[in-house]
Each structure stands twice: as structure tokens, then as C-alpha cells.
C-alpha positions in Angstrom: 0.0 0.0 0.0 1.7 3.3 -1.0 0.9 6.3 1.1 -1.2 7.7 -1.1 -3.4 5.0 -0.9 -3.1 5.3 3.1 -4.2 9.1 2.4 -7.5 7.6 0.3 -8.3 4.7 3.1 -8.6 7.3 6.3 -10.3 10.0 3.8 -13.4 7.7 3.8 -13.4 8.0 7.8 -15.1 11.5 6.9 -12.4 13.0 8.9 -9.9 16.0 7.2 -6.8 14.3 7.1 -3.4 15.4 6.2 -0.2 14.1 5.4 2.2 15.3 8.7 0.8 18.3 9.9 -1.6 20.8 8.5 -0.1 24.4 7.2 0.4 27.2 9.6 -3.2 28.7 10.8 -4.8 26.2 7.8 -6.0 23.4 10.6 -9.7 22.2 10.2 -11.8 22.0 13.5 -11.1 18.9 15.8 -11.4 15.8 15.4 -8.8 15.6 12.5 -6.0 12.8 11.4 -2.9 13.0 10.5 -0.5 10.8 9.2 3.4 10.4 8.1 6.1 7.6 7.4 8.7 7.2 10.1 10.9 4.4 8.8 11.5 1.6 6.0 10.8 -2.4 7.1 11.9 -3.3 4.1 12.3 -7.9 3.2 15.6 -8.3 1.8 17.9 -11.6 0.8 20.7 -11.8 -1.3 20.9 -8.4 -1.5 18.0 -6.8 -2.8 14.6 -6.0 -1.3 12.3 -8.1 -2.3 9.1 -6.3 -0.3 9.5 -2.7 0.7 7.1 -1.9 3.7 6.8 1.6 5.4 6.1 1.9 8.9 3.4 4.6 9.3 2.0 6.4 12.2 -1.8 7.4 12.1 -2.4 10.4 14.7 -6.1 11.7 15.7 -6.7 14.7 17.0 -9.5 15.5 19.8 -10.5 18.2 22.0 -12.3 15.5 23.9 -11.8 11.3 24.3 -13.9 10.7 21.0 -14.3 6.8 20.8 -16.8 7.6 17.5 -13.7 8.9 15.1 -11.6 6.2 16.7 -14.0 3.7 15.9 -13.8 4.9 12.5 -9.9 4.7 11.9 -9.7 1.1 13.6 -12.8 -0.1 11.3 -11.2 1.6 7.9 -7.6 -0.1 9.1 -9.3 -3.7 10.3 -11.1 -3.7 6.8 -7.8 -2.7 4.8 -6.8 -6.2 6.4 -3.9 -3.5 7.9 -2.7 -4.6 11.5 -2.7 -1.8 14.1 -1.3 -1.3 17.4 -2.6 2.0 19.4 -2.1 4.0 22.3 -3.0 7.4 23.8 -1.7 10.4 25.4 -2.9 13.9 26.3 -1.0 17.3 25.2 -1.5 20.0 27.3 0.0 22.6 25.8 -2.5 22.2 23.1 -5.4 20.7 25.4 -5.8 17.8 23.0 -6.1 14.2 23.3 -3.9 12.6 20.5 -4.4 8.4 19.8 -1.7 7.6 17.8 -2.0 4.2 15.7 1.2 2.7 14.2 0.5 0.3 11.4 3.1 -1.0 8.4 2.0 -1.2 4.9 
């Protein structure tokens, strides 16, 4: 899956999504996702990669704990057949819950 075609799966979430962070004063209202690459995993014998996968982190967004859009990421990543590990913190500076979901394609 390239990450363009990561962009196109969380698009159908109905969330604004963007690919690492939204331009300065351009962010749409909370809850919103965004979503970079953060390293190679790629297969590789004799040589030569014979499967390139990209590790990707998947970041929403929240003024609030919002299990709705989260249920909406984890059932447009379960149906992808992607595999997804999550967890959660809270940023203060920015009052914001953020669940961040790492997943390889």
C-alpha cells in the first residue's frame, strides 16, 4: 500500500486528514488525522529488497476522548486487512487528546 493509498483509506473516515501536519493557521476543527512515514521495514535476501514496507504512524486529533472517530480509523484499518497497534496520550499545551496508531504497509 503506497501512502497515497493510506491518504484515500482514512479520507473515507469523513475526517480531514493530512499528510504530517496541517499548514500554519490552515488546521480544520477537531477531530482531524494526520499521518506520516517514520521508517522503512523493508524484506531483503541476497541483496535486494524483495518487499518494501513503510512503517506509518496514524495520529487523531481530539478536543475530547472521541471513541466515534476512533472507531472509525480502527474499522477503515481492520477492513484494509492492515494490522494496528494504538495507544493514547494527552497534550496539554495544546489541550488535545492525541491516539496515535502505528500500522506498516
Amino acid at each position: 500500500m503506497t501512502l497515497e493509498e493510506v491518504y484515500t483509506m482514512l479520507s473515507r473516515t469523513g475526517l480531514p486528514v493530512c499528510y504530517k501536519a496541517w499548514p500554519e493557521g490552515a488546521a480544520p476543527p477537531l477531530p482531524y488525522i494526520c499521518f506520516f512515514f517514520f521508517e522503512a521495514d523493508n524484506f531483503a535476501a541476497d541483496g535486494i529488497v524483495y518487499h518494501k514496507r513503510l512503517r506509518v504512524t496514524v495520529e487523531l486529533y481530539s478536543r475530547h476522548k472521541d471513541a466515534a472517530s476512533e472507531e472509525l480509523i480502527e474499522t477503515a484499518l481492520t477492513t484494509a486487512g492492515i494490522f494496528w497497534e494504538k495507544e493514547e496520550t494527552y497534550i496539554d499545551t495544546e489541550k488535545v487528546f492525541m491516539e496515535i496508531y502505528e500500522i506498516e504497509v
